[in-house]
C-alpha positions as CSV (number, residue, x, y, z in Angstrom):
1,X,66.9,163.8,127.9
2,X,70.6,165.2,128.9
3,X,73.3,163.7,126.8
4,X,75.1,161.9,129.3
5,X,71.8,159.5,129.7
6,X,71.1,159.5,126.0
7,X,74.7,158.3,125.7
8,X,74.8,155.8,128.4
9,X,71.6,154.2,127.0
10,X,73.1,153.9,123.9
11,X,76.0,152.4,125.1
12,X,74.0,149.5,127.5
13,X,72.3,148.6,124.0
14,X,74.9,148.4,122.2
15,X,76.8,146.3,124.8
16,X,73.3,144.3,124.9
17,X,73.2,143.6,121.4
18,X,77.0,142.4,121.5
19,X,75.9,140.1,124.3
20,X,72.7,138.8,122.5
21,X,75.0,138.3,118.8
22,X,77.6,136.7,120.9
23,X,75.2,134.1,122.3
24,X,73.6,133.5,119.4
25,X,76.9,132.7,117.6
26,X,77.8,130.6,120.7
27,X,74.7,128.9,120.4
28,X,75.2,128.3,116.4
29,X,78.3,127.0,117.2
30,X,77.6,124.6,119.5
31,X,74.7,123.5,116.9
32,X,77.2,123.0,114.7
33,X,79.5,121.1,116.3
34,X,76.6,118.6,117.8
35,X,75.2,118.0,114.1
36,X,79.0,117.4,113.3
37,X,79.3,114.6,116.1
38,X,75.8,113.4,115.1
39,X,77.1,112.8,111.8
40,X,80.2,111.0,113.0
41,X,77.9,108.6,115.0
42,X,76.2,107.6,112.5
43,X,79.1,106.7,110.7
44,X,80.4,104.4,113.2
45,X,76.7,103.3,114.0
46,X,76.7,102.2,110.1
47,X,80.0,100.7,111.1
48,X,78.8,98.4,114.3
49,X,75.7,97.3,111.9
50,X,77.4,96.0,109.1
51,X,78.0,92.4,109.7
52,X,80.7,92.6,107.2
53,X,82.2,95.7,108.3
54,X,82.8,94.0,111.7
55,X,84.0,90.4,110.0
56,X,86.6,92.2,108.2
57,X,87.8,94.4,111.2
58,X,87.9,90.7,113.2
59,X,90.2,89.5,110.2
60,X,92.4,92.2,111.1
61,X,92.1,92.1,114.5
62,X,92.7,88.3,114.9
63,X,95.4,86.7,114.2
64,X,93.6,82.7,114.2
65,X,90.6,81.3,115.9
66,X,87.1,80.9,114.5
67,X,84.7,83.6,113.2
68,X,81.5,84.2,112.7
69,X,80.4,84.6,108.9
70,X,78.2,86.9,107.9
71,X,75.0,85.6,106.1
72,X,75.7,88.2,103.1
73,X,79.0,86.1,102.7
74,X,77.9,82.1,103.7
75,X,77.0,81.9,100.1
76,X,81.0,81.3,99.1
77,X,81.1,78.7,101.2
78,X,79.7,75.4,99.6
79,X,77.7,74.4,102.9
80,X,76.4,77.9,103.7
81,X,78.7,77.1,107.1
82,X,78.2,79.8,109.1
83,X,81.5,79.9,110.8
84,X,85.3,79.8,109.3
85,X,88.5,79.1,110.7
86,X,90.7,82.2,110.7
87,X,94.2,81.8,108.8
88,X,96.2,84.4,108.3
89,X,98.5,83.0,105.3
90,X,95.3,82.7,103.5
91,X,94.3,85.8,104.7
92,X,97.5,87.0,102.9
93,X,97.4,85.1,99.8
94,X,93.5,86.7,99.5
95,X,95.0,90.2,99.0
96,X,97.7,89.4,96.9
97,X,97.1,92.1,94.7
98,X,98.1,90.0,91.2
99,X,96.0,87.3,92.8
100,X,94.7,85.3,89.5
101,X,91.0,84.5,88.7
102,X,91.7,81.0,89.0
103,X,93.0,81.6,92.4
104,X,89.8,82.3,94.3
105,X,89.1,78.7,93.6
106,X,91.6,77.6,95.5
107,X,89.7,78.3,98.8
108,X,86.4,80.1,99.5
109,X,87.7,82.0,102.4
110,X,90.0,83.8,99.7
111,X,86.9,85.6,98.0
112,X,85.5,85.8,101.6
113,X,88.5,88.1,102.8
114,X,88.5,89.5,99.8
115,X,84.9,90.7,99.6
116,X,85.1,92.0,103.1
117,X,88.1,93.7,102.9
118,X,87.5,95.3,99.8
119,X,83.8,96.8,101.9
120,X,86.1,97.7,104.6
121,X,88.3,100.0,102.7
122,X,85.2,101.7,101.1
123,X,83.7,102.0,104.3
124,X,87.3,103.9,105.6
125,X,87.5,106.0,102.1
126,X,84.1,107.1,102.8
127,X,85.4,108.9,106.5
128,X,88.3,110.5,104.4
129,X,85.6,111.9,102.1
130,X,83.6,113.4,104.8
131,X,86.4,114.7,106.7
132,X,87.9,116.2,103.7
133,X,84.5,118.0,103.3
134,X,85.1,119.0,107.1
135,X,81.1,117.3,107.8
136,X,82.9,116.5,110.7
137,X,86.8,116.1,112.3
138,X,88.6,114.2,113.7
139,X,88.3,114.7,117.6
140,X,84.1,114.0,116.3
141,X,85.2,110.1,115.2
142,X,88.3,109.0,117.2
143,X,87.7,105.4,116.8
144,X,88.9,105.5,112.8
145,X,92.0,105.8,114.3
146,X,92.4,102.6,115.6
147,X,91.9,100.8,112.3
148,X,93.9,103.4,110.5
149,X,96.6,102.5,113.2
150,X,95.7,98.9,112.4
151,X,95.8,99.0,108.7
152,X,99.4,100.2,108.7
153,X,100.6,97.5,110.8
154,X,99.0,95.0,108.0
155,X,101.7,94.7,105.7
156,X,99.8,92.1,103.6
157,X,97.0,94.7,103.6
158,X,99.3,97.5,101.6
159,X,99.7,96.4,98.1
160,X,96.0,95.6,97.8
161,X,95.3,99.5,99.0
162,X,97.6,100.2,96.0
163,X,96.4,97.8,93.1
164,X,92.7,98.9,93.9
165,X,92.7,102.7,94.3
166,X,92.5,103.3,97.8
167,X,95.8,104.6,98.7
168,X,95.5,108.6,98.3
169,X,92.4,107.9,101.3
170,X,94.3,105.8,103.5
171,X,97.0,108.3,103.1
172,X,94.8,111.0,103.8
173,X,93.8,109.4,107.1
174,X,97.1,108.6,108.3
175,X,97.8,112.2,107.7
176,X,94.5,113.3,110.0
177,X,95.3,110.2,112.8
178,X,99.0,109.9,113.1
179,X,100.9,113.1,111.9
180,X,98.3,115.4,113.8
181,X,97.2,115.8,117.3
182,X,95.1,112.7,117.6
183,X,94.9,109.9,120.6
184,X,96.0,107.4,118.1
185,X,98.8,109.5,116.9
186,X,101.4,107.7,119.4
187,X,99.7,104.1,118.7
188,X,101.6,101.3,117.6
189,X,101.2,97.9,116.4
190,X,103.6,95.7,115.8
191,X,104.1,95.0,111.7
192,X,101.8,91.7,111.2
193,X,103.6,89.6,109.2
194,X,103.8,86.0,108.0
195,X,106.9,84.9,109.8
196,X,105.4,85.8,113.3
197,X,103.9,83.3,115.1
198,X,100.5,83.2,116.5
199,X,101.8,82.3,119.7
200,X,104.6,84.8,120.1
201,X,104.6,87.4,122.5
202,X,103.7,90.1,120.4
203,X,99.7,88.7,120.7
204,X,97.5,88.3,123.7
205,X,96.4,84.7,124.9
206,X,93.1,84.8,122.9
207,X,95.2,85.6,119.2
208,X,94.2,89.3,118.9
209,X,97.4,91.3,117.9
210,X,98.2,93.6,121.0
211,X,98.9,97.4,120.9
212,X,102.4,98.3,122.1
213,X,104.2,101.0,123.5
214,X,105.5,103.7,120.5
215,X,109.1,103.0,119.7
216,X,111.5,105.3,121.5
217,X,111.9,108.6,119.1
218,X,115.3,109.9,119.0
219,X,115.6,113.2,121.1
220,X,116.2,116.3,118.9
């Protein structure tokens, strides 16, 4: 065979073999990355079907109004009622973080919130984990954002996240959602607090809080 042809043939398969590696890494990645979305769905599936999950995101959400009480949580209230009426200074009062034993007496919605809350945060330190441990990013579950968005409009909500160990997540997943490229990163909410009234214009006719343009940044 001449050396030119013995050449060239060595050449094509070498130039085959890139193209075959290069496909199978393209095909690994793309592997990857659907296992990686797979995973985030599953976190938000376990999301949508935890009836207390969703109760507590409606607590947030809402700023009065009746909700529906998940079964798990009917037991606090003394006639198993399976609706309460949303209030927002109790809300508060619930996650008063030096909130005394004798306190949860005072109302069974307050160990309602509580409870709910506290399976929320969990739920929201068990993203960080897995995004810490890169199982999946950030573009793979978007919709965290929203309630990380959320939580730091809830100024009631930030003392609790500090008394109970759950600030160095909720950090973390500010740090993922609003100081990195993110849709959420230019979300904002208006700070939720007591002295605002339901019926303000900072809420939308049915009591849920409304998301508002980002404040004007100062040009550098």
């Amino acid at each position: 065979m001449p050396p030119d042809v013995a050449t060239t043939i060595a050449y094509v398969g070498a130039f085959v073999g890139l193209v075959g590696g290069g496909i199978a890494l393209f095909n690994s990645w793309k592997a990857v990355r659907w296992k990686r979305a797979e995973l985030a769905n599953s976190y938000m599936k376990d999301f949508s079907a935890n009836p207390e999950l969703v109760f507590a995101g409606r607590c947030l959400d809402w700023n009065g109004g009746r909700l529906a009480l998940p079964e798990s949580l009917r037991a606090y209230m003394p006639d198993n009622a399976a609706f309460i009426q949303h209030d927002r200074h109790v809300f508060a009062r619930a996650l008063q973080p030096d909130l005394p034993l004798g306190g949860m007496n005072d109302d069974p919605r307050i160990q309602i919130y509580r409870t709910s809350i506290d399976t929320f945060l969990t739920w929201l330190s068990l993203v960080t984990s897995a995004l810490d441990r890169k199982l999946f990013m950030v573009a793979d579950i978007q919709e965290a954002g929203y309630w990380v968005t959320k939580i730091e409009s809830e100024v009631v909500l930030h003392g609790f996240i500090i008394a109970f160990g759950y600030q160095e997540n909720i950090e973390k997943l500010i740090r993922y959602y609003r100081r990195k490229k993110s849709p959420y990163k230019n979300w904002f909410f208006p700070p939720n607090v007591m002295s605002r009234r339901v019926d303000s214009g900072t809420t939308s006719h049915n009591g849920r809080s409304a998301p508002q343009a980002p404040p004007s940044q100062p040009s550098e």
